[in-house]
N, C-alpha and C positions, 0 to 999 in steps of 0.2 A: 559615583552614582550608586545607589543603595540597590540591593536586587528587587523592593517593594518600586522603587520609581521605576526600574526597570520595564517591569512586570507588568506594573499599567499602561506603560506604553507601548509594548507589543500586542496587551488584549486590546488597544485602542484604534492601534494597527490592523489588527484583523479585524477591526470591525467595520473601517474604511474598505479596505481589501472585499469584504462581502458585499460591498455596494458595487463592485464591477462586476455583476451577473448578466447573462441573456435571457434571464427569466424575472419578469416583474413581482417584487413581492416574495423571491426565492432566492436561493445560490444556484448558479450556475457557472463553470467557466471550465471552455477544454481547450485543447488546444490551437494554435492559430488561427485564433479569434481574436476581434476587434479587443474583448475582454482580459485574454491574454497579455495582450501588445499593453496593455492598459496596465494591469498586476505588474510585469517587467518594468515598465517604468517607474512604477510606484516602488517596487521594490531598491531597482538601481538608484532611485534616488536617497534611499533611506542607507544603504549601504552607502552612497557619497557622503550623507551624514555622518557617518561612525570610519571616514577616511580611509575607506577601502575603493584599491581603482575599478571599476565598474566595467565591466564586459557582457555581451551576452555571445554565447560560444554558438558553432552551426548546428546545433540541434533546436535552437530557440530557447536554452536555461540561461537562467542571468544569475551573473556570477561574480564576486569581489574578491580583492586579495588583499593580505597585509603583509610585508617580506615582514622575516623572522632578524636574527643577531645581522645576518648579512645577505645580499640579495641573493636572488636566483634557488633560495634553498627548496629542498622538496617539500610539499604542503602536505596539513592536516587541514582536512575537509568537514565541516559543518552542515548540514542543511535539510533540508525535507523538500516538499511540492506546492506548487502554488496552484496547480487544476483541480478539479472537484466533480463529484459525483452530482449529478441530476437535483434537486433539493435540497441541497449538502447544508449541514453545519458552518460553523464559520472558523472550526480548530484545525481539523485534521488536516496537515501538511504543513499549511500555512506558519500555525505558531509553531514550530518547529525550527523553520527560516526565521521566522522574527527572531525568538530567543536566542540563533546562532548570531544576529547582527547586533543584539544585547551583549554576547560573550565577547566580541570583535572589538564593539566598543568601549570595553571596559575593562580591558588585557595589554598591558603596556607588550604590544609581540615584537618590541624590540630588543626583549629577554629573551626570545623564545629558541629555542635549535630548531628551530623549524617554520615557512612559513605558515599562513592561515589564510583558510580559503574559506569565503562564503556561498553557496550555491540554492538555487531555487527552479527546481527541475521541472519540468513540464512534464504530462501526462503519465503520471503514475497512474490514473484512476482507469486508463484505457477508454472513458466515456463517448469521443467522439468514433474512435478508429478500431474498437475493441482489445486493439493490443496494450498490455497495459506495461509500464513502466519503460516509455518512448526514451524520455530525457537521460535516465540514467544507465540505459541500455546504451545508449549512445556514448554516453561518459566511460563507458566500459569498452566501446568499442563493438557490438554486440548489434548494429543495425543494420540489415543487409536489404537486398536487390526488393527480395519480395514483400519485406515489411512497407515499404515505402512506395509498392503499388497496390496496397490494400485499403479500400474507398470505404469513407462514411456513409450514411444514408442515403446520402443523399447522389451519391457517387462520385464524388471527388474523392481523389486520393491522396493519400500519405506527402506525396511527394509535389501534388497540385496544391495542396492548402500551404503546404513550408514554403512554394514559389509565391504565392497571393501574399505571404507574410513578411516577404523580402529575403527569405534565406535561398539559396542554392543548393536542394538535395542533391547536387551530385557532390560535393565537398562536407556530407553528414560524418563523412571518417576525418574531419579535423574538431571535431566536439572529443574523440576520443584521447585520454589521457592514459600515459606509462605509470605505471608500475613502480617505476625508480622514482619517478619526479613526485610519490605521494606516500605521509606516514603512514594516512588510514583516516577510517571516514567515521564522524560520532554525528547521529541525529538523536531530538530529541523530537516525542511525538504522543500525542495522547493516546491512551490502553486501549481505547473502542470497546471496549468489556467493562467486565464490573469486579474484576478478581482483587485488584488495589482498593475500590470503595468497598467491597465487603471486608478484606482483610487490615479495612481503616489504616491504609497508611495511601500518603501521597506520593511517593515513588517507588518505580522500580527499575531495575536491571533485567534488561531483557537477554536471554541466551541462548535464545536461535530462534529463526523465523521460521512459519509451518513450512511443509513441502504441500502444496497442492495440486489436484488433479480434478477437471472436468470433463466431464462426459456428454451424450446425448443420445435419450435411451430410446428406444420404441419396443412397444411392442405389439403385437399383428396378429388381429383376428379374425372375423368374420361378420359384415355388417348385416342389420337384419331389422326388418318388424318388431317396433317394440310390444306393441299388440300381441302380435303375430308366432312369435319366436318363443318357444318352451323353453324352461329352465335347461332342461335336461339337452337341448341341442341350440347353445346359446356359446357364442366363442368370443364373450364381451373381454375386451382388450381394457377397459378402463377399468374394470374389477379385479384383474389380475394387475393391472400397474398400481391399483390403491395398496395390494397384496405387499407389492414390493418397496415401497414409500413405505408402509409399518415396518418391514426389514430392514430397510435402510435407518431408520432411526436407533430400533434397536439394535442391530449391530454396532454402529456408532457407538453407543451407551457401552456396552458392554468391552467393544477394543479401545476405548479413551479417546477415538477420533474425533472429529464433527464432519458428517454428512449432512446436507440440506438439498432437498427436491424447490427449488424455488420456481421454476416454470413448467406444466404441466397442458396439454391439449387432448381433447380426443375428437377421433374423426370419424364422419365426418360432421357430425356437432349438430344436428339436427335432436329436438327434445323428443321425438319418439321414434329415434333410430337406436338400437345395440352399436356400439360404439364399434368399429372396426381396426380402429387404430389409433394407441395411445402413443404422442411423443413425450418427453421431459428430460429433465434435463439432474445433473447432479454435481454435487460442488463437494468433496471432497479433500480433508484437510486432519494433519497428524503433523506433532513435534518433530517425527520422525519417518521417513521413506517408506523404509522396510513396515511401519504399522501402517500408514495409508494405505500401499499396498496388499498388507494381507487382509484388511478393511473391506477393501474392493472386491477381494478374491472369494470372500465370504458373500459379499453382498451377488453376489455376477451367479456363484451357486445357488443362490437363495430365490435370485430368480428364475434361474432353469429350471427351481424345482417347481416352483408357483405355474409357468407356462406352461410346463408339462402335464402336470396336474391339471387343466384349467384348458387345455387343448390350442393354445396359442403359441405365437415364438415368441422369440427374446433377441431383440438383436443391441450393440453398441459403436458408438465410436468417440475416442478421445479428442477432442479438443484444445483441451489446454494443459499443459505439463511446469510447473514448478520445483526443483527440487529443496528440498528444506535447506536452510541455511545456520551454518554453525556459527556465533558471533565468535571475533578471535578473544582469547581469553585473557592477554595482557589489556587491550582495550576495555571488554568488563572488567579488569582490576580497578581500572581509571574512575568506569561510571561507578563503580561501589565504593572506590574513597572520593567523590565526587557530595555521592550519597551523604555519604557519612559527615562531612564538611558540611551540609548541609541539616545535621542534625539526627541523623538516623542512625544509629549504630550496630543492625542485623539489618543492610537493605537485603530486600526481598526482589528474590528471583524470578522468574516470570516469561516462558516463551508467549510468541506472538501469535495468535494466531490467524493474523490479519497480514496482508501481503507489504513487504516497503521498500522504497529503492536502494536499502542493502542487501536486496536477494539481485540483484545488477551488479551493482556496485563489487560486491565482494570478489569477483572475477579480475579484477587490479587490485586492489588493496582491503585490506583489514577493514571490520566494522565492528559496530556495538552503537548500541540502543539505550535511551534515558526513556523509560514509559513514566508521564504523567496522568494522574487521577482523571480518571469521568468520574463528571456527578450523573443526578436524573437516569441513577437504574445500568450507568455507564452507557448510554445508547451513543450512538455514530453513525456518520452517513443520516445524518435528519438533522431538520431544523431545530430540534431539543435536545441536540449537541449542548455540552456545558463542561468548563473550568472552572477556579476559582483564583482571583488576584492572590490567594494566601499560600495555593498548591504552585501557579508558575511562580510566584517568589522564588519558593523551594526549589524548582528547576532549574529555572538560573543559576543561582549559587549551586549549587549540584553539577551543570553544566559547564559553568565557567572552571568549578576547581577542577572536574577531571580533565581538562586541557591543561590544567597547568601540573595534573597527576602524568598525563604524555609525556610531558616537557623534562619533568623527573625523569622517565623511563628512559626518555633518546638519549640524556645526558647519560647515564649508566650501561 
């Protein structure tokens, strides 16, 4: 099979795939959902196609295998996520998985020193349950007591939706895999950026995923007459958090991080009250730890000064903690003669700085990352999400040669 026949069939895959939403007219799908249960089977059966035995493990991923020279050998893992953000696109995750069932089926792995594992994890995006990378946390080993009583909206929980879906949350620790039993894990997945489309090339090698950190900020002042209330004895809270959202950007800019204020309130919200008390929220992300956090250290002074100056407090609390992730670097040898096989011969380097279940994953075994081209401004997470049948060509052959770049490496 040609990597161009390939290639149409996986974008044709996904665009079946975008037809199991809970949103009419959008993409929608989290996890243990009727939608879900729907994707697993679409996908199990496309893996039964390309002759891989079909499983889906207790976490709810659906997963294939192919033994390698002889059975029982330990696996190299393929694969991305089949859940989606709220209005999603129809690339990110999904073709990921597809193209790793393209690599599976057109790799005689009866050469291989190693089996090959195909996987398609559930809730990386965190959308139902807010915690995000369910499936491969699991695969890691990494799901405990309290993830699994933490309820949706709706208030069902972690552990009442995986019973409604036919799994057994209390056997979530048999989704986890050894160490021993695995070479190391390659996805391929689209950039979600535009650093590839500006630097006009269609792939790249990723080498290492951001560390991120969120926050939820307030800060508290004094509600009052908007009439009423003079400048001069005014302890507006939303004036002084606008203060800090311009600091947050700029410092950003200036330490190479990316900071975004993306939810913001203030209270109590009436149009001719001084605002009393501003919440919001902060998303915070760097190649590296140590610059995130002295990102934040700058940013947390900048607002003490603003508050102070401004007669209000400053208060915070963290949230959410990611720490960056190093790709192993014999695996990026793979994806850059992968590249290169593929017709590029300086592939281009490129951290992520968007989250993926190699920040899980890596906790058992080795990863590394194939980014694929955005077109349309590189946007993601939205319905004018976009690929090109010519860039996943390139993936594929890209994809399939550094598996057989591994296959080199185990032998040696």
């Amino acid at each position: 099979m040609t990597g161009a026949t390939g290639a149409a069939r996986a974008l044709a895959r996904c665009d079946a795939l975008a037809e199991l939403s809970s949103l009419p007219g959008a993409v929608e799908r989290v996890s243990f959902s009727p939608e879900h249960r729907g994707a697993n089977a679409l996908v199990g059966g496309w893996m039964a196609e390309a002759a891989l035995l079909v499983r889906q493990d207790a976490a709810g991923n659906v997963c294939g295998r192919l033994e390698g020279e002889r059975p029982g050998l330990p696996a190299l893992v393929l694969g991305s996520h089949l859940d989606t953000v709220t209005d999603a696109g129809r690339y990110d995750g999904m073709l990921g998985v597809l193209l790793a069932i393209e690599v599976a089926d057109r790799i005689d792995t009866r050469s291989l020193p190693f089996a090959l594992e195909v996987i398609g994890f559930t809730d990386e995006e965190g959308t139902r349950f807010g915690n995000a990378l369910f499936g491969s946390r699991a695969f890691a080993g990494r799901v405990g007591d309290d993830w699994l009583a933490t309820p949706d909206r709706k208030g069902v929980t972690v552990a009442q939706a995986m019973t409604g879906f036919g799994l057994d949350p209390t056997s979530i620790g048999d989704a986890a895999r050894r160490p021993e039993d695995l070479v190391g894990y390659l996805e391929t997945h689209i950039e979600q950026g535009p650093h590839l489309l500006d630097a006009g090339r269609s792939l790249g090698v990723v080498t290492a995923i951001a560390g991120a950190r969120r926050f939820a900020l307030q800060v508290t002042g004094r509600a009052g007459h908007a009439g009423g209330t003079p400048y001069a004895r005014r302890r507006d809270a939303a004036v002084a958090a606008a203060e800090i959202v311009i600091a947050v950007e700029r410092i950003s800019i200036e330490t190479g991080t990316i900071g975004t204020v993306g939810r913001i309130r203030a209270f109590p919200g009436g149009v001719n009250v001084v605002p009393g008390v501003c919440r919001f929220s902060l998303d915070l992300r760097a190649e590296q730890d140590e610059q995130r956090d002295a990102a934040f250290a700058r940013i947390d002074a900048a607002a003490r000064e603003v508050c102070e100056r401004r007669g209000v407090t400053w208060s915070w609390e963290e949230l959410y903690r990611a720490d960056a992730t190093t790709c192993d670097p014999a695996l990026v040898a793979a994806i850059e003669s992968g590249i290169r096989a593929a017709g590029d011969d300086e592939p281009m380097r490129i951290w992520s700085r968007a989250g993926h279940d190699g920040m899980a994953v890596t906790d058992v075994t080795g990863i590394a990352m194939l980014f694929l081209r955005c077109g349309n401004d590189g946007i993601s997470h939205h319905p004018d999400e976009t690929v090109t049948e010519a860039d996943t060509a390139d993936a594929l052959e890209a994809f399939a040669a550094a598996v057989l770049a591994v296959a080199d490496q185990h032998r040696a």
